[in-house]
Residue, then its C-alpha position, 0 to 999 in steps of 0.5 A: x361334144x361335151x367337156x369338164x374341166x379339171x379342179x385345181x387341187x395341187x395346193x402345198x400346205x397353207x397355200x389354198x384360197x377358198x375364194x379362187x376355187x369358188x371364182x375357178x368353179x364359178x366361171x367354169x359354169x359360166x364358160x358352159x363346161x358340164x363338170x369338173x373333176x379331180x383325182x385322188x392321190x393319198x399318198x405321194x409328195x405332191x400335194x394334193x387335195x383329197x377329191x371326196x372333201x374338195x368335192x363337198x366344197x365344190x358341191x357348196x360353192x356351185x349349184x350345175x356343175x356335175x363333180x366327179x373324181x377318176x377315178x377312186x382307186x377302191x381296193x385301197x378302200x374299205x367299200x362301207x366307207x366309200x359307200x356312204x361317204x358317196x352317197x352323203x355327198x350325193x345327197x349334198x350335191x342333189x344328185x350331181x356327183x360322177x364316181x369313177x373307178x378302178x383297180x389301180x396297179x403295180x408300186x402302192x404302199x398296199x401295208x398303208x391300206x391293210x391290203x395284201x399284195x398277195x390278194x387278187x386285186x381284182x376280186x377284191x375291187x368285184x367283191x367291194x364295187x358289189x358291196x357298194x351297190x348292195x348297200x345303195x340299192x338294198x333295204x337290208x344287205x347280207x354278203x358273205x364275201x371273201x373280204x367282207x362280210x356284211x348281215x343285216x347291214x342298212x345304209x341310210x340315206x341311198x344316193x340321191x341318184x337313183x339307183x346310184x351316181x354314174x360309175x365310171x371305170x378306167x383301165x386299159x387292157x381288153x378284160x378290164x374294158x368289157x368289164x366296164x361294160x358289166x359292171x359301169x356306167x361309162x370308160x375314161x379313157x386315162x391322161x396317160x395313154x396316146x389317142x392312138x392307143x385310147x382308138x384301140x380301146x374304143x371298139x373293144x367296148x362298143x364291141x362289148x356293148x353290142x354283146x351285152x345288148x346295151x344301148x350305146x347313148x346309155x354308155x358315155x366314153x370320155x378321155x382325160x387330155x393334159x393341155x398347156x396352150x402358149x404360142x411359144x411350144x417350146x415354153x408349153x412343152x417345158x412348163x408341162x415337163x415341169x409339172x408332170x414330174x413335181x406331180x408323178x416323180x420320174x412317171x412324169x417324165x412319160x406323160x410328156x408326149x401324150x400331152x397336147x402342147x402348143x398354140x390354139x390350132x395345134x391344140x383344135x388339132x389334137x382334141x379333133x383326133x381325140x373326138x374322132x376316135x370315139x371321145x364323146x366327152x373330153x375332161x380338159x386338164x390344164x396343170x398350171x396356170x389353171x384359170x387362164x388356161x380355162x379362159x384360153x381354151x374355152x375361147x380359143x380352142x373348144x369352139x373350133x373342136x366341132 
């Protein structure tokens, strides 16, 4: 079992210290996790860091860790953009940066993003995911597309990733899971859906992997797991209420029962269940306290995981 840990990016405004992510990412390294990760909020009332810029930062104050956002909501995004700005950051962290992908749903300011609700989101996160890989991958670049047109077009640097950083792609339903397999690297499985559910999920992309005559070692299934670990379960489970809500509003509220809360051995429990239903890595995201709860984890719950 491999595991990362999330970076701590909800910072209000003046209240970020520089020093405390470095020492956070620092002993993150030195605990033995492969990477940390962060979401991407644009939007909202929390606050929270942009991953993009956070991650340079983070690709500056390290030199192991792999860094990865799930995942960057990329119709909202123009894919030259996101394109470039990727592969700079891949360059600068030489070659360690993980992209996650997806669609994104139903209550976003789409008028925010120049985008039309009427639009098929769909064809819109195909046509730019093709954007991106063209321009990472081709010397020159021609695309007459739905909703972006591209002639002659060059992009320079590629990625330091040959042929491009891992993508990783989020979703849940059937359709969205086989085209992670068309079209990604790997499927995170989202903090917000039960083990239960992600063991539905599972099978549907082995099954797909199977079809398409990929190597399953290739294809890398992970799960985000919110985590609180205090003896006191009635205080974890409190504290978590707490922070979901002030993060995702009343959606928070929802969040509660797919988070793991509660002494070690209750926690050993859950990441078990997560393993067993096909988890190969766990992103570990503990939302407050976040560097204590690092240092409880790594020495009193992952151990016992097996």
């Amino acid at each position: 079992m491999r595991y990362a840990i999330s970076i701590p990016q909800h910072a209000p405004d003046g209240t970020f210290r520089p020093e405390e992510l470095r020492g956070y990412l620092g002993r993150a390294e030195g605990l033995g996790f492969e990477g940390a990760w962060m979401t991407e909020q644009v939007l909202g009332s929390a606050a929270a860091l942009s991953p993009l810029e956070t991650l340079a930062f983070a690709a500056a104050s390290n030199e192991r860790l792999r860094l990865g956002c799930a995942v960057f909501v990329t119709p909202l995004h123009n894919p030259v953009h996101l394109a470039k700005r990727i592969s700079t950051l891949d360059q600068l962290s030489r070659g360690r940066l993980e992209v996650g992908v997806g669609i994104g749903g139903r209550g976003r300011m789409f008028s925010a993003f120049d985008v039309d609700p009427a639009d098929n989101l769909v064809r819109r996160f195909n046509e730019g995911l093709r954007v991106m890989k063209a321009l990472w991958t081709q010397p020159e670049v021609d695309i007459d597309g739905e909703f972006w047109q591209l002639a002659g077009a060059t992009m320079e640097p590629k990625p330091f990733q040959k042929p491009y950083p891992p993508l990783w792609f989020g979703g849940s339903k059937p359709a969205a899971l086989r085209r992670a397999v068309r079209q990604g690297d790997g499927f995170f499985g989202a903090g917000s859906t039960t083990t239960a559910k992600f063991a539905e999920q599972v099978p549907v992309v082995r099954a797909a992997l199977a079809e398409a005559g990929r190597d399953t070692t290739d294809f890398p299934i992970a799960k985000r797991v919110y985590i609180a670990v205090d003896d006191d379960v009635d205080r974890a489970r409190q504290r978590m209420t707490e922070v979901l809500i002030s993060q995702y509003g009343d959606f928070g509220k929802t969040l509660l029962p797919v988070a793991v809360c509660g002494p070690p051995e209750t926690c050993v429990q859950e990441l078990r269940a997560v393993a067993a239903a096909g988890a190969e890595m766990i992103l570990i995201n503990p939302l407050f306290d976040s560097a204590a709860q690092m240092e409880r984890i790594a020495a009193e719950v992952l151990p016992h995981v097996g």
